[in-house]
C-alpha positions as CSV (number, residue, x, y, z in Angstrom):
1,X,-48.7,75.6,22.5
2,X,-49.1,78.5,20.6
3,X,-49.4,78.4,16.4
4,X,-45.7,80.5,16.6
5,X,-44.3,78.4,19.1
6,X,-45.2,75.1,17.3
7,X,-44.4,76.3,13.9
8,X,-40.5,77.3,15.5
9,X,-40.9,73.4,17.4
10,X,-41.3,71.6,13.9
11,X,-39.0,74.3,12.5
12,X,-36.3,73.5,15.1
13,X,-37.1,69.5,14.7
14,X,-37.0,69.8,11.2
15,X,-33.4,71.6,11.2
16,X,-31.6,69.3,13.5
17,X,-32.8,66.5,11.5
18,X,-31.2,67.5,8.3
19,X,-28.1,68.4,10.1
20,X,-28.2,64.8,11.3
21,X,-28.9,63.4,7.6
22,X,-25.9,65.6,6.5
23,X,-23.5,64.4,9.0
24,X,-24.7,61.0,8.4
25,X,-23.8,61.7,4.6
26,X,-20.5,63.8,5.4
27,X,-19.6,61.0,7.2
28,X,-19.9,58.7,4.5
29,X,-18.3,60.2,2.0
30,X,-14.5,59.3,0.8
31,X,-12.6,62.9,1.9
32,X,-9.8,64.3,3.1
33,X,-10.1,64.1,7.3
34,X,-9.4,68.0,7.2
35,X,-12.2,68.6,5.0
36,X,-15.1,66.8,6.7
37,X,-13.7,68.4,9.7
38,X,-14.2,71.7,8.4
39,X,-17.6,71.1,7.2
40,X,-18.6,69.2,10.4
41,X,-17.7,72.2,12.1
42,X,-19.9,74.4,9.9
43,X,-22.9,72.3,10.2
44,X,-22.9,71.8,13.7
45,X,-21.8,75.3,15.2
46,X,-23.5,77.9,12.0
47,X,-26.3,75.4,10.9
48,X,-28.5,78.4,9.5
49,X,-25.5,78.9,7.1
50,X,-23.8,75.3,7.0
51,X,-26.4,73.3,5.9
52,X,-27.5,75.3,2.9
53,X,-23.9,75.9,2.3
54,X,-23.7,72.0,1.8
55,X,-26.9,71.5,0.1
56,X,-25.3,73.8,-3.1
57,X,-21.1,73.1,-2.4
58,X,-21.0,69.8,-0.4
59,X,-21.0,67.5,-3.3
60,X,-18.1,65.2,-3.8
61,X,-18.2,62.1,-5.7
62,X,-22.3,62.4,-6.9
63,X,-23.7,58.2,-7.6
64,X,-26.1,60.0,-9.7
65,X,-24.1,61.7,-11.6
66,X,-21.4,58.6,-12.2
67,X,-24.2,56.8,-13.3
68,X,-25.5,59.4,-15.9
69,X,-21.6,60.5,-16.9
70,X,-20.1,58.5,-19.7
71,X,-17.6,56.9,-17.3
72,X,-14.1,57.7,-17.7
73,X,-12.0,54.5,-17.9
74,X,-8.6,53.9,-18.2
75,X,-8.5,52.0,-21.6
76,X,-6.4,54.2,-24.1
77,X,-8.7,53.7,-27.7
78,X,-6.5,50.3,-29.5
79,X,-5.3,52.9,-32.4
80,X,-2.7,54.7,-29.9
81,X,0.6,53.7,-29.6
82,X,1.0,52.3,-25.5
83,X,4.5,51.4,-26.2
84,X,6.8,53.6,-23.7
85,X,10.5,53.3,-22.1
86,X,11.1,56.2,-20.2
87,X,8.0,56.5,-17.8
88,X,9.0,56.4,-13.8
89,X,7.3,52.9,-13.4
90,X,6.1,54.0,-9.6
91,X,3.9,56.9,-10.5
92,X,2.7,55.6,-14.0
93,X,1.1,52.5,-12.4
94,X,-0.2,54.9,-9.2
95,X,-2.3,56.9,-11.6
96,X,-3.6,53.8,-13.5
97,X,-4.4,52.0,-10.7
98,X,-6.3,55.1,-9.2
99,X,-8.4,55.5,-12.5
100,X,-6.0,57.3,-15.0
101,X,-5.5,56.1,-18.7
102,X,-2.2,54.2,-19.4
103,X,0.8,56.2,-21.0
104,X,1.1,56.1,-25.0
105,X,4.2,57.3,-26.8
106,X,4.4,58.9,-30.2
107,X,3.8,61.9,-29.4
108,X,5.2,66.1,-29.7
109,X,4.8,68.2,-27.5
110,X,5.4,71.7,-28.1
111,X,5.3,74.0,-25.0
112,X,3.1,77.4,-25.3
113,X,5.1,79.9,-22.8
114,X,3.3,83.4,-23.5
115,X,-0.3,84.6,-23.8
116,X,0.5,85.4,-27.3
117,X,1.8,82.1,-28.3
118,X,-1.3,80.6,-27.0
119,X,-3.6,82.6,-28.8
120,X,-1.7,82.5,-32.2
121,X,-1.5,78.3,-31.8
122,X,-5.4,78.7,-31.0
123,X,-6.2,80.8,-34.0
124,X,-3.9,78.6,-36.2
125,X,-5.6,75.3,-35.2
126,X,-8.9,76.5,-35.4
127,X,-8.3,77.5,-39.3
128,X,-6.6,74.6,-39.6
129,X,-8.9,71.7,-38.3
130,X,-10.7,69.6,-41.2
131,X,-13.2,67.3,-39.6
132,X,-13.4,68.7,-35.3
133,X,-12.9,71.0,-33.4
134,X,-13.7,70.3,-29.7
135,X,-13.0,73.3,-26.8
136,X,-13.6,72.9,-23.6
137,X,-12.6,76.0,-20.9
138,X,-13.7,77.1,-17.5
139,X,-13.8,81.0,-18.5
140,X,-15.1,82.8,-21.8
141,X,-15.2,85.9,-21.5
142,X,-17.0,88.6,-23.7
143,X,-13.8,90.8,-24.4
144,X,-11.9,90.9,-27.6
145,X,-10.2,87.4,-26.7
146,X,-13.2,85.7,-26.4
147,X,-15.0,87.3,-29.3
148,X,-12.3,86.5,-32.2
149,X,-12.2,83.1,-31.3
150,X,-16.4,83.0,-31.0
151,X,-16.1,84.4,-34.6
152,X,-13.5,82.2,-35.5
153,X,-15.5,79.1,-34.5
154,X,-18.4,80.5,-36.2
155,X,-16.9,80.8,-39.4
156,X,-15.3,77.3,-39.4
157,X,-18.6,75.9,-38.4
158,X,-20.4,77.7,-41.2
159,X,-17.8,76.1,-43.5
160,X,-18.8,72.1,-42.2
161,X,-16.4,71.9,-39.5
162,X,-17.9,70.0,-36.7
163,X,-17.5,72.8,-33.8
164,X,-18.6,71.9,-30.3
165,X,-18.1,74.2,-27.7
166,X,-18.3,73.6,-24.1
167,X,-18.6,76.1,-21.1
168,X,-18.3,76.1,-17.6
169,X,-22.1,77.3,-16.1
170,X,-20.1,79.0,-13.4
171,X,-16.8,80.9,-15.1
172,X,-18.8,81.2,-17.9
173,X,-21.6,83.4,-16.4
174,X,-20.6,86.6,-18.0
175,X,-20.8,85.2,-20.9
176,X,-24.8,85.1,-21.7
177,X,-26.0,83.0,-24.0
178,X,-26.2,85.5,-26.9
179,X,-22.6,85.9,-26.8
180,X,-22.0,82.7,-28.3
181,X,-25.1,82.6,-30.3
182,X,-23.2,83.0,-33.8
183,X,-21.8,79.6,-33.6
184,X,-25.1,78.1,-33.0
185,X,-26.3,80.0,-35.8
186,X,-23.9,78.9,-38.5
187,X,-24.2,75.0,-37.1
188,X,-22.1,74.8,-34.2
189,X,-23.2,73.4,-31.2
190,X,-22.6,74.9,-27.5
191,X,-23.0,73.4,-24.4
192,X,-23.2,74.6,-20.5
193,X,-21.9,72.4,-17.6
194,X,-23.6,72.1,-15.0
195,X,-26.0,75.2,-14.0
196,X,-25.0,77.4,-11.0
197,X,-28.3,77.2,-9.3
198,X,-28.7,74.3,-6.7
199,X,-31.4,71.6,-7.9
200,X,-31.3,72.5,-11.3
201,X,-28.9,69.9,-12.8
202,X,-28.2,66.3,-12.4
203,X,-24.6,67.3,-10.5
204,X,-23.8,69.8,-7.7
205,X,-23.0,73.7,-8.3
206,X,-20.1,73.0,-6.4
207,X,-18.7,70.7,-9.1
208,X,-17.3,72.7,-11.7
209,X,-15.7,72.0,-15.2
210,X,-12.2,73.3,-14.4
211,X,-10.4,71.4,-17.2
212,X,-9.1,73.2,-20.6
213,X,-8.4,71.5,-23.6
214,X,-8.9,71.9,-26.8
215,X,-9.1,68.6,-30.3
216,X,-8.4,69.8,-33.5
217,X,-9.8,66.7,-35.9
218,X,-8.8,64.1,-32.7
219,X,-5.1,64.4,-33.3
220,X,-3.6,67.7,-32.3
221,X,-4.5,68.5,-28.0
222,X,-3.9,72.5,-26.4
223,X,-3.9,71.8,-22.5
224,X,-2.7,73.5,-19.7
225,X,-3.8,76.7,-17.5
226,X,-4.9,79.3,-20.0
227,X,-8.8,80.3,-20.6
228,X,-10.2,82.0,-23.2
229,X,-9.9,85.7,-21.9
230,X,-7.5,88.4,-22.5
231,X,-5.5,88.5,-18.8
232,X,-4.8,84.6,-20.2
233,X,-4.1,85.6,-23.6
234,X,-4.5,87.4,-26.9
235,X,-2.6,88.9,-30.1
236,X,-0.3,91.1,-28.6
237,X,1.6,91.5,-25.6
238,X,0.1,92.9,-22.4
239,X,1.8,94.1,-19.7
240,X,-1.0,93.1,-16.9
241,X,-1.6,89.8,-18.7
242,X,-0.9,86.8,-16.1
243,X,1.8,84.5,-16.7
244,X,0.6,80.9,-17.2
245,X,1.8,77.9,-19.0
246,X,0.3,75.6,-21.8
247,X,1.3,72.9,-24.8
248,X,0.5,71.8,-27.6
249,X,0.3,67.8,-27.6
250,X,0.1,66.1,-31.4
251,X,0.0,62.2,-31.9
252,X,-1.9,59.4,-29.6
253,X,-2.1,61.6,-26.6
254,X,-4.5,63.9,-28.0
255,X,-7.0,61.0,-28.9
256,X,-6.7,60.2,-25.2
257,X,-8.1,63.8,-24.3
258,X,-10.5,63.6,-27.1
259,X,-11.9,60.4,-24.7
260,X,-12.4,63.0,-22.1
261,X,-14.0,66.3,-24.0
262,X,-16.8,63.4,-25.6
263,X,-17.5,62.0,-22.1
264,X,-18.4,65.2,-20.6
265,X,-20.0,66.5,-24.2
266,X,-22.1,63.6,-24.0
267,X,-22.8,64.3,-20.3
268,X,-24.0,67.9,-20.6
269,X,-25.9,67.1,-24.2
270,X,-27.2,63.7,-24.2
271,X,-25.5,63.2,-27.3
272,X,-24.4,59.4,-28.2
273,X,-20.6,58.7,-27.0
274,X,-20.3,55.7,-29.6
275,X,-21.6,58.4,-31.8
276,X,-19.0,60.6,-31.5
277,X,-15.9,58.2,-30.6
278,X,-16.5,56.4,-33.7
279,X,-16.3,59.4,-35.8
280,X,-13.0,61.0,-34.1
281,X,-11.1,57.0,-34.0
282,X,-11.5,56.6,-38.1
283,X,-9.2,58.7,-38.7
284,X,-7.1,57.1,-36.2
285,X,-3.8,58.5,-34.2
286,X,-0.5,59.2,-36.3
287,X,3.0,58.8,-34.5
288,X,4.3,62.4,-34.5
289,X,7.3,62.4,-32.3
290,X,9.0,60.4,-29.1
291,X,7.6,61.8,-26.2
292,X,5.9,60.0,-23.9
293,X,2.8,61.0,-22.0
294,X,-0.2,60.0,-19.6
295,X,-3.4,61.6,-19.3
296,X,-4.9,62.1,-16.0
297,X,-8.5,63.2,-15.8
298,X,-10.1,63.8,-12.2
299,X,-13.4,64.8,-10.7
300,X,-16.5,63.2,-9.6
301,X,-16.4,60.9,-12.7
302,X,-13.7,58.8,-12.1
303,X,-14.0,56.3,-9.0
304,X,-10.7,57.2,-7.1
305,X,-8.6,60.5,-7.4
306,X,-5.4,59.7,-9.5
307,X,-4.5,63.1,-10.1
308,X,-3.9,63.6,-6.3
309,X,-1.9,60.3,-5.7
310,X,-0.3,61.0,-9.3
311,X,1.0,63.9,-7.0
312,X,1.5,62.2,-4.0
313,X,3.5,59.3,-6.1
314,X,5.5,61.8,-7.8
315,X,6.4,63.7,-4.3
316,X,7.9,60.0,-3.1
317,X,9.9,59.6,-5.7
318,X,11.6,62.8,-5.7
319,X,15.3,62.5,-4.7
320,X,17.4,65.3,-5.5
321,X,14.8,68.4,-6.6
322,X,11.0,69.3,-6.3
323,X,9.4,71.7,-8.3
324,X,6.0,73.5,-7.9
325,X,4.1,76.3,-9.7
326,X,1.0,77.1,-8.5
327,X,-1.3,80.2,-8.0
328,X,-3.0,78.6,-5.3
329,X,-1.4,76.2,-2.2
330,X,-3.4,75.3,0.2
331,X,-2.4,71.5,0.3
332,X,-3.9,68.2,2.7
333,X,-2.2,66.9,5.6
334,X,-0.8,64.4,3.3
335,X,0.5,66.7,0.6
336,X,2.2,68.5,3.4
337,X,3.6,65.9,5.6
338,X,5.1,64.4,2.2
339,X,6.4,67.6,1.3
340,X,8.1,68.5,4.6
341,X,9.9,64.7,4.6
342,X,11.8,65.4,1.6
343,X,12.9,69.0,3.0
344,X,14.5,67.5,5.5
345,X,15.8,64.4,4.0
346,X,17.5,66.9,2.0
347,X,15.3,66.8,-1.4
348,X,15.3,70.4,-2.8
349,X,12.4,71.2,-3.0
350,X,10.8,74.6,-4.2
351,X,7.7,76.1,-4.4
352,X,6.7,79.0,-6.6
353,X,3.8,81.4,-5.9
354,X,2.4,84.9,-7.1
355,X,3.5,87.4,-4.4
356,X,-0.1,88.6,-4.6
357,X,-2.7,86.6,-6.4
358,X,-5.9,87.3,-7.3
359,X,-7.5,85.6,-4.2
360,X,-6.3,87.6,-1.2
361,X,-8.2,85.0,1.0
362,X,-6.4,82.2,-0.4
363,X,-3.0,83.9,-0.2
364,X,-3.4,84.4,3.8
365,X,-5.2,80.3,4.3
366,X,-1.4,79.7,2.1
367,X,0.7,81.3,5.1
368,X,0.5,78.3,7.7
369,X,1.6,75.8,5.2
370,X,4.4,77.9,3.6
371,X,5.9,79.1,6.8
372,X,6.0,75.1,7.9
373,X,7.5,74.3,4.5
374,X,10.4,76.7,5.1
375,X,10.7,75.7,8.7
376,X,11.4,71.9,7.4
377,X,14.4,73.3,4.8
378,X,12.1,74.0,1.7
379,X,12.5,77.0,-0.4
380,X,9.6,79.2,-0.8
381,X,10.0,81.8,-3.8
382,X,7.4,84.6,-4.7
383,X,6.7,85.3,-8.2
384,X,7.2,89.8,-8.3
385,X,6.4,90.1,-11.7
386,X,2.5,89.9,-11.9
387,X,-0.3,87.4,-11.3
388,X,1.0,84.1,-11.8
389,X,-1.7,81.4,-13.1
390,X,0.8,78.2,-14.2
391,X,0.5,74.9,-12.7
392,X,3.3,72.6,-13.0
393,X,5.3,70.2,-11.1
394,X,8.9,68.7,-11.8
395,X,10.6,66.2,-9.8
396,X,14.6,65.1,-10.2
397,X,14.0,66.5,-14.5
398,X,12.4,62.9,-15.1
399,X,8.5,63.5,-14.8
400,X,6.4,66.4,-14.8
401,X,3.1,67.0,-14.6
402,X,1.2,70.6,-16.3
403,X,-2.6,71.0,-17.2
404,X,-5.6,72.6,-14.9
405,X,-5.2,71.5,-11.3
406,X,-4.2,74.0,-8.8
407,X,-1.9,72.5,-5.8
408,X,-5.2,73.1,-3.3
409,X,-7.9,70.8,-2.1
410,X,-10.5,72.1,-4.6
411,X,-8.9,71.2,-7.7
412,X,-7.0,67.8,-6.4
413,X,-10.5,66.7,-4.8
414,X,-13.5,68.5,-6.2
415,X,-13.6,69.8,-9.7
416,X,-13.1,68.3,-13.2
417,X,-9.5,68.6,-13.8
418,X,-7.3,67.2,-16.7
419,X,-3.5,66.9,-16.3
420,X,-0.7,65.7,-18.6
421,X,2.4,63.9,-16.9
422,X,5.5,64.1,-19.3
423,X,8.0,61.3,-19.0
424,X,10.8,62.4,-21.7
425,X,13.6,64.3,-20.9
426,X,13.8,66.7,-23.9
427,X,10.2,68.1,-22.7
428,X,10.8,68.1,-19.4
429,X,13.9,70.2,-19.8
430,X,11.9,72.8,-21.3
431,X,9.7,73.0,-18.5
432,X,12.5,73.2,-16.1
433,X,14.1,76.5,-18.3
434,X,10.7,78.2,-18.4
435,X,10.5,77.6,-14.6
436,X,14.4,78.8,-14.0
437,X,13.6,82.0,-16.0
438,X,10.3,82.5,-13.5
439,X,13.4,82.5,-10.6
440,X,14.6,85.1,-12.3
441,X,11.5,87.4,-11.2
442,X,11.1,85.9,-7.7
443,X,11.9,86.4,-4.6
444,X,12.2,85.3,-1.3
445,X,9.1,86.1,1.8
446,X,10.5,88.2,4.8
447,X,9.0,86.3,7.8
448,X,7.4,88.6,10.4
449,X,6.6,87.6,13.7
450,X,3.3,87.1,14.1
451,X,0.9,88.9,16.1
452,X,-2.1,87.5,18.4
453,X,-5.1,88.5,15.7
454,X,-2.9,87.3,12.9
455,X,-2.2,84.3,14.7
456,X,-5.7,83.5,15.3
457,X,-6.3,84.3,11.6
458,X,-4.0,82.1,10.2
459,X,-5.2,79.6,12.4
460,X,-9.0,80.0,11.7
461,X,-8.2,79.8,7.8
462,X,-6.0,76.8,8.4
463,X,-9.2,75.0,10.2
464,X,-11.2,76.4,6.8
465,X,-8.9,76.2,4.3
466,X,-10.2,72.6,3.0
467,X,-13.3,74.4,2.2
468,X,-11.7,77.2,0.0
């Protein structure tokens, strides 16, 4: 055999070999049936593209990077107030049996509705904080957003305040590493999740740090959609700037979050958790108001996925209304099927989504699942108005969830995610009139027939969609 030939041979060998090693591992892996589908069906039919595809996005739930992780476990720290009435028994003990902290009362909870509000609470806690102040965000971007509060930081660190900042690799790749250099100049420390490039890190550059919060001295929490950028946010009103959704959380609840920001500080620094905990829990958790909350963190560092059955729990025990806000909905078989049952057993339930967002692909992979969603008796209403970024869901004005995770297979199975579910009615009321006034500026899709090519379209990035 010729040197060519038997070089392409061992080339050939060598190929189908770690196809076989990657099916063996797809195989093994806890996932959603769609989703190992999809990738089986990328491996085995575009190998030259689906098996380095998997090698960089593939990763799931990584042993290695459990075992490194300060592990996320359900124990709220002893200082926070666990006593609650008003939590729906059926979904609080779903997510704490699937790896989410137990719910703790004593809290407020203020909600953040515009851009504006968001950056003004931001700016006003940052000047504010004492001892900490502990960001985390997906995006930073190097505009006049992200720059005040980079100079912000930097002054509060130059004044003792203990600033740690931490940054997505990926959303944050814009923003170089002399953007943020002024807070590590005046004593503030930064930190990078997870770099992009493939064998570089002890995680995956698949799994990405989607969750944004941010702990003013461990007892005053900003979650929700919102990054640091000015289409999220900024001083003044902008009439491109997306609508999105946030809150500000102070009492036991933001000691909780505080659990989760040191975990994956710790994680991406090698800084000591005991260390840091012990620093944040002396001062302790004051009782600030009555509402009662439960943190749900999820991602490759907690063992089962109990923001997903959080929202699987929550669909079940809907019995009059259903409320979703999402940018993105591209759900699972599950998520689905549960949906379409309580359409037709007469639930009302309603989905709200950008008319355009700012995935096009994502927006056509949606079209499958909306039309069936309508088809069962769901309402389907598209948001006119602009980009739409919120996530929140509200079921029968008794529990709601709002924080990072998009209603698609990335965020619910992937990426780090942190969510809050609300179980007081005087919160959850004011979610439900900020989502009646986005009704306001919706309206309802006009249902074409479909043609052959967009049929096969749909149906190709239906087969897909658990990869988007």
């Amino acid at each position: 055999m010729a040197p060519g030939g038997l070089l392409a041979h061992l080339a050939t060998v060598a190929g189908f070999l770690l196809a076989f090693f990657l099916i063996a591992r797809l195989m093994s892996e806890r996932r959603a049936p769609a989703n190992t589908f999809a990738w089986l069906l990328v491996i085995v039919f575009i190998p030259w593209l689906g098996v380095p595809l998997y090698l960089v996005l593939g990763g799931r739930k990584l042993r290695r990077l459990a075992k490194d992780k300060v592990a996320l476990t359900p124990i709220v720290p002893a200082m926070c107030v666990a006593e609650t009435r008003s939590v729906c028994l059926p979904v609080a003990k779903t997510v704490g049996a699937a790896g989410g902290y137990a719910t703790v009362g004593g809290n407020q909870v203020r909600l953040l509705l515009t851009g504006e509000d968001d950056f003004a609470e931001l700016e006003r806690q940052i000047l504010a904080a004492r001892h900490s102040i502990h960001i985390t965000t997906f995006i930073l971007s190097p505009d006049s957003t992200g720059r005040r509060i980079v100079e912000l930081l930097a002054r509060r660190a130059q004044e003792g305040v203990s600033v740690c900042l931490l940054l997505d690799a990926l959303g944050c790749l814009r923003s170089s590493r002399g953007f943020v250099e002024p807070i590590r100049r005046a004593g503030g420390k930064v930190g990078r999740f997870m770099p992009v490039l493939p064998f570089t890190s002890r995680g995956s550059a698949n799994l990405r740090n989607h969750r944004k919060m941010a702990i003013f001295d461990g007892a005053t929490a900003m979650v929700g959609g919102r990054n640091i950028a000015r289409e999220y946010m900024g001083p003044t009103a902008l009439a491109s700037r997306w609508r999105d959704f946030g809150a500000v959380i102070e009492g036991p609840g933001a000691l909780v979050l505080e659990e989760v920001f040191i975990a994956d500080w710790c994680f991406v620094t090698r800084a000591a958790p005991a260390e840091m905990r012990a620093a944040v829990q002396a001062r302790g958790a004051p009782v600030r108001g009555e509402a009662e909350i439960q943190v749900v963190a999820s991602g490759p560092d907690v063992p089962g996925d109990p923001l997903y059955e959080g929202i699987v729990a929550m669909i079940q025990e809907a019995e009059n209304s259903l409320w979703i806000v999402t940018p993105y909905f591209i759900p699972d078989e599950v998520l689905l099927r549960s949906l379409i049952v309580k359409a037709r057993a007469g639930c009302r339930v309603n989905l709200i989504v950008p008319a355009q967002s700012n995935h096009p692909v994502t927006d056509f992979a949606r079209r499958t699942f909306t039309r069936a969603l309508i088809a069962a008796g769901g309402r389907v209403l598209l948001y006119d108005a602009g980009m739409l970024h919120a996530k929140a869901v509200v079921v029968d004005d008794r529990v709601a969830l709002i924080g990072s995770p998009n209603f698609d297979l990335r965020s619910l199975f992937v990426n780090f995610e942190i969510g809050v579910i609300i179980y007081t009615r005087p919160e959850i009321m004011g979610i439900k009139a900020w989502i009646d006034d986005l009704t306001a500026k919706c309206s309802l899709p006009v249902l074409k027939k479909r043609s052959f090519i967009s049929s096969v379209a749909e149906d190709l990035c239906r087969l897909l969609a658990p990869l988007l």
